[in-house]
DOSEPA-673047 format. One record per residue: x, y, z of N, C-alpha, C in turn. Coordinates in steps of 0.1 Angstrom, whole numbers, plus 5000, padded with zeros to 4 digits. Layout:
residues N
XYZXYZXYZ ...
end
This chain:
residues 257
835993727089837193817089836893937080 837694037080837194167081837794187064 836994207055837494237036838994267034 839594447046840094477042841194487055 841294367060842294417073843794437071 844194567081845294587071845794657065 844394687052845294757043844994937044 845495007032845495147034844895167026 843795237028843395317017843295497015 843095527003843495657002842195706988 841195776999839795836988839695956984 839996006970840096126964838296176971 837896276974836296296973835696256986 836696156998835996097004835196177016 834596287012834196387027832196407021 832196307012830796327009830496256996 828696216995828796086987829295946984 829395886974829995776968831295766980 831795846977833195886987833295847003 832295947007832395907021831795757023 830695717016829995597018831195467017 832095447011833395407006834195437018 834695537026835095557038834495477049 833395497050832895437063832795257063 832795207048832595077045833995037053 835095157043836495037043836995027058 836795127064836595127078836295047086 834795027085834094877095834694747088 835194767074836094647069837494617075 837994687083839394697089840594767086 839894887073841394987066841495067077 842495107073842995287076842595367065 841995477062841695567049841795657051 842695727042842895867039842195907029 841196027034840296117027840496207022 840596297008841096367005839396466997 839896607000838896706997839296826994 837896916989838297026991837997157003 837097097004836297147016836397097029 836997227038837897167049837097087067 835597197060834697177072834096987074 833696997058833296857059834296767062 835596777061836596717058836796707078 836796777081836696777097835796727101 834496717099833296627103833496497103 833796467088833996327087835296237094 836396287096837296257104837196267116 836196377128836096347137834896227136 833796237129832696117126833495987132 834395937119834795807122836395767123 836595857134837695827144838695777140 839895717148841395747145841695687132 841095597128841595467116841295607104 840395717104840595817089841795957094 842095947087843096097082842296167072 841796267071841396367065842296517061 842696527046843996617040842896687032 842996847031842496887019844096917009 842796876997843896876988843496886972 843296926962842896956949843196826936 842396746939842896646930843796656916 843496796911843796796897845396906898 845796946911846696986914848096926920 848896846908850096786908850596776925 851096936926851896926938851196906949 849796956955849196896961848696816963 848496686955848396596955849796456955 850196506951851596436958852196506973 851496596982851396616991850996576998 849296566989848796467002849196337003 849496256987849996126990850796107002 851996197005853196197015852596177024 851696287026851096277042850596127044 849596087038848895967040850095847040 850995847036851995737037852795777050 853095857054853395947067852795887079 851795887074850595897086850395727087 850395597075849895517078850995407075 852295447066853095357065853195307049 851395327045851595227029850695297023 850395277009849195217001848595126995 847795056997846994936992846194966979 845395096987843895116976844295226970 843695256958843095406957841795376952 841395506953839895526955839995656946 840295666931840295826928838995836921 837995906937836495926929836496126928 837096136929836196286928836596336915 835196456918834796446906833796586906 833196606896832496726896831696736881 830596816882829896776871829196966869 828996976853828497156855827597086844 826197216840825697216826826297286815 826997216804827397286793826497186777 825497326778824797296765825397326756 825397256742825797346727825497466728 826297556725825497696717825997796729 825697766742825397826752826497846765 827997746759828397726776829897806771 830397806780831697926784832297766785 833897816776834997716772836097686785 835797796797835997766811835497706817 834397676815833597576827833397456820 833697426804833997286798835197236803 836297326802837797306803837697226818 837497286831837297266844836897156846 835397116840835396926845836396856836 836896896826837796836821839096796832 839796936836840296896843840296806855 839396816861839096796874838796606873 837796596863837496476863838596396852 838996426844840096346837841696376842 841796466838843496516845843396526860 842996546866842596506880843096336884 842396266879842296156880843696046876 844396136867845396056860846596126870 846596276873847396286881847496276902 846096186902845996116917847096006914 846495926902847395806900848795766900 848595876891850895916893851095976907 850596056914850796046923851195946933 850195876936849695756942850895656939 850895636927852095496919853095446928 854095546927855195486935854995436953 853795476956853895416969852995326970 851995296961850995156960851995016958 851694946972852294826967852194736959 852894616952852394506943851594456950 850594416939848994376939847794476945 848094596943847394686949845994696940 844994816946843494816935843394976932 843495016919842995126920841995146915 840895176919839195236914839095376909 838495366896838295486888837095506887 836095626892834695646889834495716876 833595596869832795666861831795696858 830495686850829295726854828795666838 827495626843826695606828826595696819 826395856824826095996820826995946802 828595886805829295836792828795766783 827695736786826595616773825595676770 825095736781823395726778822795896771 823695996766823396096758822796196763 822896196781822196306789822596456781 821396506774821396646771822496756780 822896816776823596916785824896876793 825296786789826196696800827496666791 827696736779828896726771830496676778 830696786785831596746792831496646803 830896626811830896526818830896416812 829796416801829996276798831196216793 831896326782833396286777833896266786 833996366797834996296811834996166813 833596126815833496036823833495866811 833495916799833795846788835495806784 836395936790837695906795838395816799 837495806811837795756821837695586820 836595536814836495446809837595406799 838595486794839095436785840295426789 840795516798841895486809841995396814 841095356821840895216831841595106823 840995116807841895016802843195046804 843995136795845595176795846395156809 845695176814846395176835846495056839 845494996828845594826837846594746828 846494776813847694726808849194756813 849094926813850494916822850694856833 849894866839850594826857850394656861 849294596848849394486851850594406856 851894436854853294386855853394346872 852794476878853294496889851694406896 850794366892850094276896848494386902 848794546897848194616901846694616894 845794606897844594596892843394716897 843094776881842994906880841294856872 840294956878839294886873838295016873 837295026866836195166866835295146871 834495216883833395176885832595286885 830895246878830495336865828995316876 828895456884827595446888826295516881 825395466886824295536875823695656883 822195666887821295806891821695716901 822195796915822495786925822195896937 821695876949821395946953822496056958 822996176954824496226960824096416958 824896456961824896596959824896636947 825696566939825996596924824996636919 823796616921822596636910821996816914 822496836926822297026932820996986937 820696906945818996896950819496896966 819196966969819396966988818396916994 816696976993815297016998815096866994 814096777007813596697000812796636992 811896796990810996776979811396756965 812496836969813096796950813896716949 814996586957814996456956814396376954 812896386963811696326955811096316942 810996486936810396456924811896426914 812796456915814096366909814196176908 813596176920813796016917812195986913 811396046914809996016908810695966891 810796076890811596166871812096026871 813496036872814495926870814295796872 813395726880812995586883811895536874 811295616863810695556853811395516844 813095556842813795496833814995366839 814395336849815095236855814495136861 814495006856814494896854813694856870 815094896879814494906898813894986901 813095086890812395186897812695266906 814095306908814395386923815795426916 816795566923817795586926818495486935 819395456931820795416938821195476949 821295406963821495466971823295476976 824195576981825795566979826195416984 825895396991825895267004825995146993 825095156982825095076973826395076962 826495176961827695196953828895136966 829195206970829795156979830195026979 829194946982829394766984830594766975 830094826959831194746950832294806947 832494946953834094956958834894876961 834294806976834894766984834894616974 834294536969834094456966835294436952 835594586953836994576939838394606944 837994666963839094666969839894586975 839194486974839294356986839694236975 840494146981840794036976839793966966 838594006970837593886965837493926946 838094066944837794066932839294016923 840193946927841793936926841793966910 840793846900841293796886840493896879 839894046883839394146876839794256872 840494266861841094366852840594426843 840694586845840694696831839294686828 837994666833836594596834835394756839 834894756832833894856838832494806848 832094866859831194786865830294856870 828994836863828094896861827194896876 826995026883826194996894824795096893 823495086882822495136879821395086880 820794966883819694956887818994856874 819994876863819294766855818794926842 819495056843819095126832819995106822 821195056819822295056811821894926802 821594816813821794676810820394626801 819294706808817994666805817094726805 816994846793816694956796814994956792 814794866784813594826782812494756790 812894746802812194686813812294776821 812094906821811695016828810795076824 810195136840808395136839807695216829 808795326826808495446814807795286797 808195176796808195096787806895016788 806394986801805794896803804294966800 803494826793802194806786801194846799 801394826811800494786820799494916827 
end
């Protein structure tokens, strides 16, 4: 039987990456998903991609009214909410010394205020016992140079996951972070495959599996937080890296050999 038959889901980001890979799952799982973006082309691809069960809305996550826009439409369009999925997200370089208080401010928004106002959005129409998933990223532990804001964001976010799940626990709602590592996605600005390559060359000496994360991977454990199977998991962060967070010393950069 199918994880997710039935239910609704609704993905902040879902027109690429983590996102879409999360689309296409909940999909062959048996949802309906509503995709939300900003970019209207992809946002069209991916909806005509995978056919009637997605709705595809652009819409500004960190923009109140538009986002309680799109929620309408998606409840419009499908009847309910089950899931959320509030992954998008966005990442810049802001070094000490060097970075403009606009382009700190901006992942701020986008990735924290963003995120809190998908949710309020979202609330009133997520039924009891619904799941909402919050992306966040190791980038919040592991001290990546240049990454100030992001990492706070995404260090946030983790701390949200708790507060959301104490509130809403009442209503049987289970609100949970999931915290991917080096993954293979656009986020990192590498298009060319030569420079994916030498990125996961780079990055897979400090990981345990030796490799980037592929979305599909991330993915699984979306769905795996969307679906019944995770019922008694609450306010919980869930690390999907490869074994660099957990076990960082058994990466090849460490080894004798």
């Amino acid at each position: 039987m199918s994880k997710l038959n039935g239910k609704v889901a609704f993905i902040t980001g879902g027109n690429s990456g983590i996102g879409l890979a999360a689309a296409k799952l909940f999909v062959a799982e048996g949802a309906k998903v509503v995709i939300t973006g900003r970019n209207l082309t992809t946002l069209s691809t991916v909806s005509q991609e995978l056919g009637v069960n997605v709705h595809a809305i652009q819409a500004n996550s960190a923009d109140p009214a538009s986002m309680e826009n799109a929620v309408s439409e998606a409840v419009a369009t499908f009847g309910k909410l089950d899931i959320l999925f509030a992954n998008a997200g966005i990442t810049a370089s802001t070094p000490i010394g060097n970075t403009e208080i606009s382009v700190f401010e901006e992942v701020l928004k986008v990735n924290v205020t963003g995120v809190f106002v998908t949710v309020q959005a979202a609330l009133a129409h997520l039924k009891d016992g619904s799941s909402i998933i919050l992306t966040g990223s190791t980038t919040a532990t592991n001290g990546y140079p240049g990454r100030s804001a992001y990492a706070a964001s995404k260090g946030a976010i983790s701390s949200m996951t708790k507060v959301l799940a104490s509130e809403l626990s009442p209503r049987g709602i289970r609100v949970n972070n999931l915290v991917p590592g080096a993954t293979r996605t656009s986020i990192w600005g590498k298009s060319q495959p030569e420079e994916v390559a030498k990125l996961e060359a780079s990055l897979g000496k400090a990981i345990p599996l030796q490799r980037m994360g592929d979305p599909e991977e991330v993915a699984k454990v979306a769905l795996f937080l969307a679906s019944d199977d995770s019922s008694y998991i609450q306010g919980t962060d869930i690390v999907v890296d490869g074994g660099a967070d957990a076990s960082p010393l058994g990466a090849p950069i460490y080894s004798q050999k």
